[in-house]
C-alpha positions in Angstrom: 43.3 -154.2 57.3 39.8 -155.5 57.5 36.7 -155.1 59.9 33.3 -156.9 60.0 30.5 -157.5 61.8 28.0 -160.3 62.0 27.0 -162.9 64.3 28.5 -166.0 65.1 27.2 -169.4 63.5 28.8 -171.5 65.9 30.4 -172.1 69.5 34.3 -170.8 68.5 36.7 -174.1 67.8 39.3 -174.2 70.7 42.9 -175.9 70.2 46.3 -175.5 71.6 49.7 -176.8 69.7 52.1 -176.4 72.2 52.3 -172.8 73.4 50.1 -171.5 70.7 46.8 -170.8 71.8 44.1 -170.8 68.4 40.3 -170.2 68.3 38.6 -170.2 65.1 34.7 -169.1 64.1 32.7 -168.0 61.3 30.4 -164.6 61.1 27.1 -164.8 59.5 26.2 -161.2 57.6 23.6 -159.7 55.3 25.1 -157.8 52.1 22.5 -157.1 49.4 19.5 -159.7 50.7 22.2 -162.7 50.6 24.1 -164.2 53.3 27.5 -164.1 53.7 30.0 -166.1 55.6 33.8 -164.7 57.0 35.8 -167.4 58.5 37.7 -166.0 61.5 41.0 -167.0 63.5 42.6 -165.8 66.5 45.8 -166.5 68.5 46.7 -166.1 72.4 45.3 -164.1 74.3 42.8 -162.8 71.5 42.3 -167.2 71.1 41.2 -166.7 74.6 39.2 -164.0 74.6 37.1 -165.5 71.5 37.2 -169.2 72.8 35.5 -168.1 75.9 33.2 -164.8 76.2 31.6 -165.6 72.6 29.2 -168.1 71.5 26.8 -169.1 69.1 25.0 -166.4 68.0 27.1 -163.4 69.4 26.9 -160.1 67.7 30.3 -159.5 67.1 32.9 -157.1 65.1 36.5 -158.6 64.3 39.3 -156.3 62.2 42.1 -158.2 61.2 44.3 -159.1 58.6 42.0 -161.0 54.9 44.4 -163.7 53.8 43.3 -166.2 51.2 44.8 -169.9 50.0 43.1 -172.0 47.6 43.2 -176.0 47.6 42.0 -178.5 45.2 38.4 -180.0 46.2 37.3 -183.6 46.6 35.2 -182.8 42.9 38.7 -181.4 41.3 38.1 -177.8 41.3 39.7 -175.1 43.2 38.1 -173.9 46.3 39.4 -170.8 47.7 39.4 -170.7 51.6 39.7 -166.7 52.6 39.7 -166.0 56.7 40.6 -162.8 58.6 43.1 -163.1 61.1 42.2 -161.2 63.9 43.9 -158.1 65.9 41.3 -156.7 67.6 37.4 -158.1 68.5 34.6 -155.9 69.9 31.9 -156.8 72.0 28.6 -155.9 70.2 25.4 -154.5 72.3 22.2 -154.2 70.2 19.9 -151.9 71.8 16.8 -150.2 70.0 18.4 -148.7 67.0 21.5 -147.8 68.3 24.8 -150.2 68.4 27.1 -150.0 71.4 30.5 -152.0 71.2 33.7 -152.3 73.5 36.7 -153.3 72.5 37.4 -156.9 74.1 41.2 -157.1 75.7 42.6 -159.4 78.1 42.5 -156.9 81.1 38.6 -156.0 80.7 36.4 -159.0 79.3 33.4 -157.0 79.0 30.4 -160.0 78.4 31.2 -163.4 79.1 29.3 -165.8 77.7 27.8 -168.9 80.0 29.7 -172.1 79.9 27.9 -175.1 80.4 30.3 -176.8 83.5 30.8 -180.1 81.2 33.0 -178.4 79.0 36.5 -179.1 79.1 38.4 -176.0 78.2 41.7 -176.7 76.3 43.5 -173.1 77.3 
């Protein structure tokens, strides 16, 4: 079990294969002056949850499960791909110098992000 916090560097990636409902995104953090970059991935009704209330740029904490695969570049070396599969995401409030966060579930979506009315939603 994993958690961390960042901010999100893009708009989550929606898709849907059959039944299964996926959103993906990657958190942006500061360790030691460098940044650092967790891809994340979420299914159902967490898929949901992170496809629509987050955005670019939303403070956000995910704990989930670190898995890590490694492929074979386009140069020939090995890339390793490492992602945290999520099982819970919090909602993260920056006010001052304190840090409020909420644990987002599919009852009680706490801040939903705007949606520009173009956008076709796949779930």
């Amino acid at each position: 079990q994993i958690t961390i916090g960042g901010r999100l560097t893009a708009d989550p990636k929606k898709q849907k294969k059959d039944e299964l409902k996926i959103a993906t995104a990657t958190i942006a953090f500061n360790y030691k002056n460098e940044t650092t970059f967790v891809n994340i991935k979420a299914f159902n009704q967490l898929a949901v949850l992170l496809g629509n209330y987050f955005k670019k740029g939303s403070n956000i904490i995910v704990s989930g499960i670190l898995t890590m695969s490694s492929y074979t570049g386009k140069d020939g070396t090995e890339k390793i791909y490492v992602e945290v599969v999520a099982d819970k995401i919090y909602f993260v409030d920056s006010k001052d110098d304190s840090i409020e966060y909420t644990e987002a579930t599919p009852e009680t979506p706490k801040k939903p992000a705007k949606k520009q009315e173009t956008e076709e939603e796949p779930f």
